[in-house]
C-alpha positions as CSV (number, residue, x, y, z in Angstrom):
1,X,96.5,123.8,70.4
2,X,97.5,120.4,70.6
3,X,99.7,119.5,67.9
4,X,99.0,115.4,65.7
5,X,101.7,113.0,65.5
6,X,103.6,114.4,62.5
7,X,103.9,117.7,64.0
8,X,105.2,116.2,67.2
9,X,107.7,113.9,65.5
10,X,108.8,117.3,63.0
11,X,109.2,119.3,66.0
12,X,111.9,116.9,67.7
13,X,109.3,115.8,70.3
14,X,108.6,112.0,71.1
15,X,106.2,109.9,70.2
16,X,104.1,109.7,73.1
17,X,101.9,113.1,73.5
18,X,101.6,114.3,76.9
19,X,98.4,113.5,79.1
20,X,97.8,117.3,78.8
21,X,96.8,116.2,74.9
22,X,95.3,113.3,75.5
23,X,91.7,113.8,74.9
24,X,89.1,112.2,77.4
25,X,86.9,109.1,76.7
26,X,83.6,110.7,76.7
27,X,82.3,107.3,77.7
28,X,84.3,106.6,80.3
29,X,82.7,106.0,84.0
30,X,79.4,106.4,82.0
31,X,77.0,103.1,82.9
32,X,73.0,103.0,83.2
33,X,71.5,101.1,86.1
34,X,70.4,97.9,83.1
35,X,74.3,97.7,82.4
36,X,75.3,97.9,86.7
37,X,72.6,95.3,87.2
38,X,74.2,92.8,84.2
39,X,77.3,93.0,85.9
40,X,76.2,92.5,89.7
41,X,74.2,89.0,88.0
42,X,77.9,88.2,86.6
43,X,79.8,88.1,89.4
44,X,77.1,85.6,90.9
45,X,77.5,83.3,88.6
46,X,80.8,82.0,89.7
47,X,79.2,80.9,93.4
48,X,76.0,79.7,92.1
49,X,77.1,77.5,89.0
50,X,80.7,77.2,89.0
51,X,81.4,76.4,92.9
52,X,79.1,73.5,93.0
53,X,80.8,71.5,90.5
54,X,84.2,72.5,90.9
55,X,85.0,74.3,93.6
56,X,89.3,74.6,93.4
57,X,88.0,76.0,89.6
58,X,85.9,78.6,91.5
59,X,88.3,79.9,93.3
60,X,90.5,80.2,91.2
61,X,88.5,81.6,88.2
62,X,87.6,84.1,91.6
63,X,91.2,85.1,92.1
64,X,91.4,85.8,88.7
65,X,88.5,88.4,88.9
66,X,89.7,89.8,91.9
67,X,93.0,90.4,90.0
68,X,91.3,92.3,87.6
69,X,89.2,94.3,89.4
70,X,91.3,95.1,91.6
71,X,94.0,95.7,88.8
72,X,96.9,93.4,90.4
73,X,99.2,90.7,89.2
74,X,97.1,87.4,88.8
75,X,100.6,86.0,89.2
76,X,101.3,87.7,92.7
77,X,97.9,86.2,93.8
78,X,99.0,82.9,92.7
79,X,102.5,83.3,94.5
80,X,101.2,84.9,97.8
81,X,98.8,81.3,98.1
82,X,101.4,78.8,96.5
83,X,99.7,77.8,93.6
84,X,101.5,76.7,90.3
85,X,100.5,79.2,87.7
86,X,100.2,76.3,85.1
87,X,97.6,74.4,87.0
88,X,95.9,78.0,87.8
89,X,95.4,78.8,84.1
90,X,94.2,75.4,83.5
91,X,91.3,75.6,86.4
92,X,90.7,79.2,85.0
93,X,90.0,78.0,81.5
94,X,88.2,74.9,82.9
95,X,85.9,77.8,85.0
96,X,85.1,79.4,82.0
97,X,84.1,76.3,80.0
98,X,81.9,74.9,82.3
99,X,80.4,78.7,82.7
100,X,80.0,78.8,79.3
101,X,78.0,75.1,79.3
102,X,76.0,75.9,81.6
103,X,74.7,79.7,80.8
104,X,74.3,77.9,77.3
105,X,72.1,75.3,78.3
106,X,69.8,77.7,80.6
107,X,69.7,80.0,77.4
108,X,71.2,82.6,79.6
109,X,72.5,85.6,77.4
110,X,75.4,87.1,77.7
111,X,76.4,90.3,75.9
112,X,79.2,90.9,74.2
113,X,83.0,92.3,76.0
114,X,82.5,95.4,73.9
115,X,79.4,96.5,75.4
116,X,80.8,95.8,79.0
């Protein structure tokens, strides 16, 4: 029986329970084919409509996805290729704007994080 927080903390054990305790996401992993198909659309938009009109932006906005899919430091990335994080943020954030222009203008919705 796993025991809550107060119990823990009464007992003399930290604060942290152990994984053992920790109780799955029952949503984890879980996606439908609608929701796999949204996603595979996403990562074309940086190619399609960010490239073409700035294409240091797109890479770098790329990088930064690739960072986070593949869950390492978008600062290593920046390091291994020589590029000042300050002007990477900046192209990042100008990536994003101009994605966010242009899928406004082609009234292209976009759902929101929580439901990705």
């Amino acid at each position: 029986m796993a025991l809550d927080m107060e119990e823990r903390l009464a007992e003399g054990w930290d604060a942290v329970p152990p994984e053992d305790d920790v109780e799955p996401d029952p949503l984890a992993g879980v996606t439908d084919r609608k929701h796999i198909a949204d996603m595979e659309l996403a990562l074309t938009w940086v190619p399609a409509i960010i490239a073409p009109l700035d294409p240091t932006a797109a890479r770098v906005l790329g990088l930064h996805i690739q960072a986070k899919a593949r869950r390492v430091s978008f600062r290593r990335l920046l390091e291994e290729r020589g590029i000042a994080r300050s002007s990477a943020y900046r192209l990042k954030d100008r990536a994003l704007v101009m994605l966010s222009i242009v899928l406004d203008r082609r009234k292209i919705p976009v759902r929101p994080a929580e439901q990705f």
